[in-house]
C-alpha positions in Angstrom: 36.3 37.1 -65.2 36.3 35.2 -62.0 32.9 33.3 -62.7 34.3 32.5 -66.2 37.1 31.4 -64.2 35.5 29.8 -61.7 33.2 27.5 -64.4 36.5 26.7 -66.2 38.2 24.8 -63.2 35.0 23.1 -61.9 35.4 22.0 -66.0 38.4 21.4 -65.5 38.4 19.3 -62.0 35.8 17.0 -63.2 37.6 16.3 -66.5 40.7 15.1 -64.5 38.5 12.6 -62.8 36.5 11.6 -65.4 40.2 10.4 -66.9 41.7 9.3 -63.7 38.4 6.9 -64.3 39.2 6.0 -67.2 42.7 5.2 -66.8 42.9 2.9 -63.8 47.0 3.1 -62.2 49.4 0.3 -63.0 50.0 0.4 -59.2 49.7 -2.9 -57.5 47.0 -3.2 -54.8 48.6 -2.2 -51.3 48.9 -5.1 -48.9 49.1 -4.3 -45.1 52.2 -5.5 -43.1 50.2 -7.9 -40.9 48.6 -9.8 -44.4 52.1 -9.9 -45.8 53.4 -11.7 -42.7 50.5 -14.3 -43.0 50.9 -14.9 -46.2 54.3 -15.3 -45.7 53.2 -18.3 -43.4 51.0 -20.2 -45.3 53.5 -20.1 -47.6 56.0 -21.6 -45.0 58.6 -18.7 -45.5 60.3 -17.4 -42.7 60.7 -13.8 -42.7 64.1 -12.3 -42.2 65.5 -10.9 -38.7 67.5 -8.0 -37.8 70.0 -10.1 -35.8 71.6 -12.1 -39.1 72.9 -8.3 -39.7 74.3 -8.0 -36.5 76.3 -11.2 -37.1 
């Protein structure tokens, strides 16, 4: 039973990927904190501040 077993999730891992391959995510691509800031220059937007809360 467990080398039945064993064959069936090894099966049944590789299928998973094999459709995780298939099926890219809808996800968007992340973009790191420093790249957002720079293109938030180039793009002449300011980004916001914590002291406009404050006020």
């Amino acid at each position: 039973m467990n080398r039945k077993k064993k064959v069936h999730a090894i099966f049944k891992k590789k299928l998973k990927k094999a459709k995780a391959r298939m099926n890219p995510s809808s996800k968007p691509k992340y973009i790191s904190k420093a790249d957002r800031a720079k293109l938030d220059i180039e793009q002449g937007i300011t980004p916001a501040h914590s002291d406009e809360r404050d006020a």
